[in-house]
N, C-alpha and C positions, 0 to 999 in steps of 0.2 A: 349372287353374292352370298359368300359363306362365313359364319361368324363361329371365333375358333376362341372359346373362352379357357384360359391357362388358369390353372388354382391351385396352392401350394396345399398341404395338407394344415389341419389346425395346429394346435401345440400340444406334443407328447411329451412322455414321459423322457428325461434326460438321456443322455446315449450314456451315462456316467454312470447313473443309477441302475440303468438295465444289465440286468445278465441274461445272453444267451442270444438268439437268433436277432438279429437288429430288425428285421423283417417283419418281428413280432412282437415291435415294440408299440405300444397304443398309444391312441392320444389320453394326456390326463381328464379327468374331470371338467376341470374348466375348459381346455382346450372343445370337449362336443360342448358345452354348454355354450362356449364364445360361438363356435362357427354356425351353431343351428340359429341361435338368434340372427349373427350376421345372413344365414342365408335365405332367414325369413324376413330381412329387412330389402335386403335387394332382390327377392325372385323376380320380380319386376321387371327386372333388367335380363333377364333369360329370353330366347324368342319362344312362340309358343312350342315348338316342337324340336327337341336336339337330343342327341343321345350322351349318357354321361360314360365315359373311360376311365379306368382306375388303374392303379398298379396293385399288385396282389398283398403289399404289404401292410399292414394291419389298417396304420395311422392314416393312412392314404386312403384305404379301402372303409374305415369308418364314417371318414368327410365324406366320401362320393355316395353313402347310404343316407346322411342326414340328407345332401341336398338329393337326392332321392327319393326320399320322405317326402320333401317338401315342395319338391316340384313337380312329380309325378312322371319321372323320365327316367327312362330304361338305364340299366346301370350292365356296362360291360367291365371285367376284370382281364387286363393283357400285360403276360410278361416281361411286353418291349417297355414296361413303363415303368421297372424297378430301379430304384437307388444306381447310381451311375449310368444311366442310358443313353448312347448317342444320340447325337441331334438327326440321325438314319431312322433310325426306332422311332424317332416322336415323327418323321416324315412317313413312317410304314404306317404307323397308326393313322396318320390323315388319310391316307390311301386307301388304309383296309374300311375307315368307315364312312360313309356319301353324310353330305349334309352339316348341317350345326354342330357341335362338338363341346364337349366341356370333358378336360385332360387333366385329373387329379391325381399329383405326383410329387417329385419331390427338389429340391435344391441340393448343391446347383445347376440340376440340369434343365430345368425351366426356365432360369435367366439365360443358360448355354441358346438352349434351341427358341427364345423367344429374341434375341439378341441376329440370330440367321436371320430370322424371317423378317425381324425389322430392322437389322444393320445398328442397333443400340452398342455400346460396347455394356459387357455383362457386369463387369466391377463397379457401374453407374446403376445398376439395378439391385433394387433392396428388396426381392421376394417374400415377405413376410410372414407368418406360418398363419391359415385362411386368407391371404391376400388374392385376389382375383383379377386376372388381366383379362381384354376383349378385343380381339386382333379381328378385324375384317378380312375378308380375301375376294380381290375383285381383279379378275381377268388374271390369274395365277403374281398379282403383287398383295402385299401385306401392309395394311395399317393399324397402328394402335389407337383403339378407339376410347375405352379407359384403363383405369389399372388403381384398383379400391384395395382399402385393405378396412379391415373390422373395425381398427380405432379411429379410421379416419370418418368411417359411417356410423358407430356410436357418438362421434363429437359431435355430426351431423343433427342425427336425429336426437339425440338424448341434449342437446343445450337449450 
């Protein structure tokens, strides 16, 4: 059984405000400060051994270092995983790497390729910037197992 966790990146800076490469747009301040607390609230929820994926893009590639930080799990950076990605590219990734997986990338193509594997339609999916889904895989079929996002585990823990 392989558990295939989808993570949006935190919240960056506007696509409004930025000039110049979108690729190298960061997340704001708050954006790492929300997603490390959320990632230090759920690490819990990680198995103990899985390798983390990023896309090479700034905001993407900072979320996948904080839960890196904090989980202690290898951090790969792959092309197939930037801004417009087929839902082929997020299957080459599962392929190219065995085991547990955690795939920090970006929208819409998270709801695209998690929508494939679980037959959801995408436009009923609200991927939220650190929102974290956890897809099982068992016998090459797909289950969603949860699918957290920051505000919902701050109302959590913080009421």
């Amino acid at each position: 059984m392989r558990k295939i966790f989808l993570i949006r990146h935190g919240k960056a800076v506007d696509r409004e405000e930025w000039i110049g490469d979108d690729c190298k747009r960061p997340l704001t301040e708050e954006g790492e400060e929300e997603f490390r607390e959320f990632a230090q609230k759920i690490k819990y929820l990680f198995p103990d051994d899985f390798i983390i994926v990023s896309s090479p893009c700034e905001r993407a590639l900072k979320t996948a270092q904080i839960l890196k930080e904090i989980t202690g799990q290898k951090l790969k950076i792959t092309e197939l995983l930037k801004p417009d990605a087929e839902v082929e590219d997020y299957l080459e990734v599962l392929e190219k790497f065995d085991g547990n997986i955690a795939i920090v990338a970006h929208e819409p193509d998270l709801s695209i390729f998690m929508n494939e594997l679980l037959c959801i339609n995408p436009s009923r999916i609200k991927f939220k910037k650190g929102g974290v889904a956890k897809i099982i895989e068992k016998k090459g079929r797909y289950f969603l197992s949860f699918f957290i996002t920051p505000q919902l585990v701050f109302k959590l823990f913080d009421s």
